[in-house]
C-alpha positions as CSV (number, residue, x, y, z in Angstrom):
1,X,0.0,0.0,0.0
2,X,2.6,2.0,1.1
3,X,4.3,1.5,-2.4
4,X,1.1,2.0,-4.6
5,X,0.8,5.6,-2.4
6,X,4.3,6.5,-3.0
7,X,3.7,5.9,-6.7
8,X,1.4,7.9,-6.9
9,X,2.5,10.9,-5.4
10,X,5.5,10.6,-7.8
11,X,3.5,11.2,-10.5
12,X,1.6,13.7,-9.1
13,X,4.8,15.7,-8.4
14,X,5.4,15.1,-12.5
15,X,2.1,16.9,-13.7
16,X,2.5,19.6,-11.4
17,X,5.6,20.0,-12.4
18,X,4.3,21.0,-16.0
19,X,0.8,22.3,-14.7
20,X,2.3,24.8,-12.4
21,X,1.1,23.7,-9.6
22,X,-2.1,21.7,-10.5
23,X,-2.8,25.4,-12.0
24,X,-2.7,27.1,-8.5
25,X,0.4,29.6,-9.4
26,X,-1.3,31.8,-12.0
27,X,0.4,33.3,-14.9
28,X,0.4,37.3,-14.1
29,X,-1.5,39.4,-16.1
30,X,-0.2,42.0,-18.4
31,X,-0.2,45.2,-16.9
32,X,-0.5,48.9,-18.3
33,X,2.1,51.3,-18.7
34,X,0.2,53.6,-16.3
35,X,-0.3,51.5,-13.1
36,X,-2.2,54.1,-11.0
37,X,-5.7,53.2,-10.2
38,X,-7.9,55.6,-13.3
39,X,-9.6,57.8,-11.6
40,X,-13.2,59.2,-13.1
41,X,-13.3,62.2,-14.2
42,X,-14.5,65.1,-11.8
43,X,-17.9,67.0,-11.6
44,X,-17.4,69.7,-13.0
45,X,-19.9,72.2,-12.1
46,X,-18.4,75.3,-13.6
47,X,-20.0,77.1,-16.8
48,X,-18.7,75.8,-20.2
49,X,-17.3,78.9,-22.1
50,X,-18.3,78.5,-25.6
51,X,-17.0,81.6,-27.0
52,X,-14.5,81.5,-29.9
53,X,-10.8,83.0,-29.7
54,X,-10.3,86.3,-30.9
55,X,-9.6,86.4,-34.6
56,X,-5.5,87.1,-34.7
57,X,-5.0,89.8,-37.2
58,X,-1.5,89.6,-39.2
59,X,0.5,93.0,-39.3
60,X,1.8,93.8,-42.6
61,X,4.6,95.9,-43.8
62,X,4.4,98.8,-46.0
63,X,7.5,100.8,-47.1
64,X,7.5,103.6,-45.5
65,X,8.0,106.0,-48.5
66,X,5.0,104.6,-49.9
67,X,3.3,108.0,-50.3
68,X,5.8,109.8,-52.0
69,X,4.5,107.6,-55.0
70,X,3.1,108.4,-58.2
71,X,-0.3,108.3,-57.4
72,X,-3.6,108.4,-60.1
73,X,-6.9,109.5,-59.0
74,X,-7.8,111.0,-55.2
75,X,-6.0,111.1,-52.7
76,X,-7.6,109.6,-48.8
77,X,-9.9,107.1,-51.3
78,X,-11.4,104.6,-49.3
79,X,-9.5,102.0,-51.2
80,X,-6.0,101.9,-53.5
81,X,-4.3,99.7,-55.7
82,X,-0.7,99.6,-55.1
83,X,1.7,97.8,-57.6
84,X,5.3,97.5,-57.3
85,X,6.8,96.7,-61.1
86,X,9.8,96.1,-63.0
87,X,9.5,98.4,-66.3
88,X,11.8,95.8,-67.6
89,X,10.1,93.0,-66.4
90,X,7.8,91.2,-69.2
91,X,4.9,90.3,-66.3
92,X,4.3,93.9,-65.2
93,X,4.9,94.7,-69.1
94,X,1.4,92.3,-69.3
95,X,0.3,93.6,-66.4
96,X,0.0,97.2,-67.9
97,X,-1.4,95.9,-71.2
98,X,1.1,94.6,-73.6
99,X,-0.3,91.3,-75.2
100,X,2.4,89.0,-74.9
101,X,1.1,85.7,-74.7
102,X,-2.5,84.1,-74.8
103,X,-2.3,82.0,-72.0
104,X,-2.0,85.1,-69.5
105,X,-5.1,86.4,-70.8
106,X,-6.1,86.9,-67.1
107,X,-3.1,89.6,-66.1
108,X,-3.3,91.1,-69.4
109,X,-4.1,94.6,-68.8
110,X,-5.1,94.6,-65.1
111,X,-4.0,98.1,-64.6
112,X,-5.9,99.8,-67.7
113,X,-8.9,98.0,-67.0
114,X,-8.5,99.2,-62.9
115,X,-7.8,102.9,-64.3
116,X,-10.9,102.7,-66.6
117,X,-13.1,100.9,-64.4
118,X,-12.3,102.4,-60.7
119,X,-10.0,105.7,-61.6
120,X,-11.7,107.1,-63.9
121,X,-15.0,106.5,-62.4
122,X,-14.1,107.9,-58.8
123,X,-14.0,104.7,-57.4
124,X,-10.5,104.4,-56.2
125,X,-6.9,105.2,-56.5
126,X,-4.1,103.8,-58.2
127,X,-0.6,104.2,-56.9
128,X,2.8,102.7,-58.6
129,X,5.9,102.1,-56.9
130,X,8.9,101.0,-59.4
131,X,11.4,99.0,-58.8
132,X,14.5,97.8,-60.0
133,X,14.6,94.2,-59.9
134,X,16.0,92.6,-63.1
135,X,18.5,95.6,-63.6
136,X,22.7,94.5,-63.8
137,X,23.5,97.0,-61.0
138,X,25.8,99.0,-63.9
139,X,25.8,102.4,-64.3
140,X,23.4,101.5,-67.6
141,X,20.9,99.8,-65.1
142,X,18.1,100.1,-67.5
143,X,15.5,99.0,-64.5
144,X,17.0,101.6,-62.7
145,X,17.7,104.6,-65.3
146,X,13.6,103.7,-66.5
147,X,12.5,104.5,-63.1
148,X,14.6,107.3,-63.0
149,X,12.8,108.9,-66.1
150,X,10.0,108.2,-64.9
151,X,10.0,110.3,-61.7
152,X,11.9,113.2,-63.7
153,X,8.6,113.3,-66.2
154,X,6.6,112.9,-62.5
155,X,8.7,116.5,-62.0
156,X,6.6,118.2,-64.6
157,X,3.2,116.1,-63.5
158,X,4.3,113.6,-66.3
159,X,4.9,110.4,-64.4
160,X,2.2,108.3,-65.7
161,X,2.3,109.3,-69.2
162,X,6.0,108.5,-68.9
163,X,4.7,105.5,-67.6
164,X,2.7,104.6,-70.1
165,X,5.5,105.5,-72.8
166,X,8.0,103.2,-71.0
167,X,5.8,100.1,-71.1
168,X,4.7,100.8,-74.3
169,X,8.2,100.8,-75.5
170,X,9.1,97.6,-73.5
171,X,9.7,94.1,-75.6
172,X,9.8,90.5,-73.9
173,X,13.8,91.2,-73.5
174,X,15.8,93.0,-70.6
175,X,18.6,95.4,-70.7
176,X,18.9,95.2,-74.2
177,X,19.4,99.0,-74.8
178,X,15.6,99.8,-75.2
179,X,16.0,101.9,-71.9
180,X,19.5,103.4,-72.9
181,X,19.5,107.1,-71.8
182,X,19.2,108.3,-75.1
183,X,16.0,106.2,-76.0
184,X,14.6,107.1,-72.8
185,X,15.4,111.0,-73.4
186,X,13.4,110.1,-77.0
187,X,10.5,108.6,-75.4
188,X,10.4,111.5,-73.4
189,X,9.9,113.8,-76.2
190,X,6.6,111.6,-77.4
191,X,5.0,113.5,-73.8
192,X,2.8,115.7,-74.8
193,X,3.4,119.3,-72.5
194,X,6.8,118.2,-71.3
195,X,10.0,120.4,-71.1
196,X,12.9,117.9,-72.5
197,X,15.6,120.2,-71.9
198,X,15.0,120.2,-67.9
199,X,14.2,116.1,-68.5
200,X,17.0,115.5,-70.4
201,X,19.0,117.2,-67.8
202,X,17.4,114.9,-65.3
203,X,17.9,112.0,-67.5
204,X,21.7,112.5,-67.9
205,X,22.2,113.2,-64.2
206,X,20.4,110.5,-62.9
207,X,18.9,112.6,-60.6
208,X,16.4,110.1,-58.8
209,X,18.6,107.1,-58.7
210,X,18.8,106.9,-54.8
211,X,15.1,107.3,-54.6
212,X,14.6,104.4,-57.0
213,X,17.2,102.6,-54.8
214,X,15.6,103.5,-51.5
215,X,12.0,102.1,-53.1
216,X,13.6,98.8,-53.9
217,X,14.9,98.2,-50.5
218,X,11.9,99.0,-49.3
219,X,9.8,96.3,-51.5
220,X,12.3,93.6,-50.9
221,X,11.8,94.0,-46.9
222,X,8.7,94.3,-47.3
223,X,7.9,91.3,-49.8
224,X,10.2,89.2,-47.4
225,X,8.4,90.2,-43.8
226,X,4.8,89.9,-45.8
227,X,4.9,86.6,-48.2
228,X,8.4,85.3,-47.7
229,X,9.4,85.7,-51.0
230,X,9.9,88.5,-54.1
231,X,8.9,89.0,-57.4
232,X,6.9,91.7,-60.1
233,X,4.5,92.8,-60.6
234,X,3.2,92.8,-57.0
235,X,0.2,93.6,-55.7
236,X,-1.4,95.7,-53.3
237,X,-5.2,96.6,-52.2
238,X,-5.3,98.9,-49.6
239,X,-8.3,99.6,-47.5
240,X,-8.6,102.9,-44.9
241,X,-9.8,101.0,-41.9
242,X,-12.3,103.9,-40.6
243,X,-14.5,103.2,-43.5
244,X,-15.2,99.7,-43.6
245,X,-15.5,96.8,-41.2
246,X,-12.9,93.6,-40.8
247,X,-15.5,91.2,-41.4
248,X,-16.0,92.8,-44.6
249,X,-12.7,93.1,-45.8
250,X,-11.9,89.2,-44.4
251,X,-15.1,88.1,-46.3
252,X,-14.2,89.8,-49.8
253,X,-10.2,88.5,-49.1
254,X,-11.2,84.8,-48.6
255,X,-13.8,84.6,-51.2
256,X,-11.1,86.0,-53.4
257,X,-8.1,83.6,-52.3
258,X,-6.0,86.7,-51.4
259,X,-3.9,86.9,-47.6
260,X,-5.1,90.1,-45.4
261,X,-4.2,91.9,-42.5
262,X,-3.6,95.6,-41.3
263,X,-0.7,97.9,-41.3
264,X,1.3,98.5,-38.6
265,X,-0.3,101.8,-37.7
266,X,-3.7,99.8,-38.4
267,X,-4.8,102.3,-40.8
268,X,-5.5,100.4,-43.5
269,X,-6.3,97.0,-44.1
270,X,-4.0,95.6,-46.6
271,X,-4.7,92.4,-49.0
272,X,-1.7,90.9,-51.2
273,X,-3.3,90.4,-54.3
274,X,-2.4,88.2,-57.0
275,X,-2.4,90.6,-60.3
276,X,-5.4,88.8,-62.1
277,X,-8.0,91.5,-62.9
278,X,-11.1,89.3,-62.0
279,X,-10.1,89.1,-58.6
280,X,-9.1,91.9,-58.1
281,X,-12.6,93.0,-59.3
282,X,-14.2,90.9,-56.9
283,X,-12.5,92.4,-54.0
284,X,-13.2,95.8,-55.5
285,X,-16.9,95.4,-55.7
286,X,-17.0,94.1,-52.5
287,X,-15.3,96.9,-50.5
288,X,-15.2,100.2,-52.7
């Protein structure tokens, strides 16, 4: 008997051996990464506040010579176009009017259809800032020495039909010798009314080349704070905040596509345009 029991129990000792114990040590259980007992949430008895952050306005940079532009139409108008262009540069060339290619049918002539359409009819202003971006940085800088003609015709109140003689002049090339002093001091002489012996003088001496200088430093700090990046024809729509609303001018920007925000003085709201006239005219109707 003694034996038989014995036996037994050996094999007994066996199993458990590969049941763990006839199954009385348990395996332990995985545990969480967080082992503090979860807690419920608390009552809470306070008042939900359901009201939306405050819209965050961006601040954008104008340069701060801005308004000793040319400028057409009246000034303190409750709304401005502001372009900064390249008289060499084929985009602002299109911009202005000249037909250079089909498939930018929608910038062709943005600026004479804003002068017809919002100038002329009392709408709005129009103010042009140029710049010299694809220039060599030579003494014959024809970005630069174009600008400079420009604002010696501005000297007689000539600047926009200067303006208009420079673009109308321009080709899909740049410093080619279109804009050599002489052919500038000829284009001059197509201005109806203007004086060419005191704007050739003006010409030859170069007279407003640290003005055009000052302008393009200005852009290029200001393209770079605004938009992170440069290039012409750029675009401006400026808004004098004490005659509209921001809801209205964030309603006609979005529907548009265009970035807004206000000046640093917050006296204007100011929307970077992009320079197709349709939306532009949107924007326009909306808010002049």
């Amino acid at each position: 008997m003694y034996g038989v029991a014995i036996a037994v129990l050996a094999c007994l000792l066996v199993v458990s051996v590969f049941t763990q114990g006839f199954g009385l040590v348990k395996a332990a259980a995985p545990q969480c990464n967080n082992t503090q007992q979860q807690q419920p949430p608390a009552n809470n008895t306070q008042p939900v506040n359901n009201t939306p952050p405050a819209e965050v306005v961006k601040t954008m940079v104008l340069p701060p010579s801005m308004e000793l532009a040319p400028l057409m139409g009246q000034a303190g108008s409750k709304v401005s176009l502001l372009e900064f262009s390249d008289f060499q540069c084929p985009f602002c060339g299109m911009a202005w009017g000249k037909p250079y290619a089909a498939q930018y049918a929608a910038i062709t002539g943005t600026v004479k259809k804003f002068e017809t359409d919002y100038v002329d009819a009392g709408k709005a202003s129009f103010r042009f800032i140029p710049v010299a971006f694809l220039g060599d940085d030579s003494a014959a800088d024809e970005s630069v020495n174009a600008a400079n003609a420009a604002f010696c015709a501005q000297d007689q109140g000539k600047f926009f039909e200067m303006h208009d003689a420079i673009f109308n002049a321009q080709d899909t090339s740049e410093n080619n010798g279109k804009y050599s002093q002489a052919n500038l001091k000829a284009l001059g002489a197509t201005v109806a009314g203007i004086d060419t012996v005191k704007f050739n003088a003006c010409v030859d001496n170069r007279t407003y080349v640290a003005k055009v200088a000052v302008f393009t430093s200005e852009w290029g700090t200001m393209s770079q704070a605004n938009t992170q990046s440069a290039g012409t024809p750029t675009f401006y729509i400026l808004v004098d905040a004490t005659k509209t609303t921001k809801d209205k001018v964030s309603a006609a920007a979005t529907a548009a596509g265009f970035a807004w925000g206000m000046s640093e003085g917050k006296a204007l709201y100011v929307i970077i345009a992009s320079p197709e006239y349709a939306k532009i005219q949107q924007v326009m109707n909306a808010l002049a």
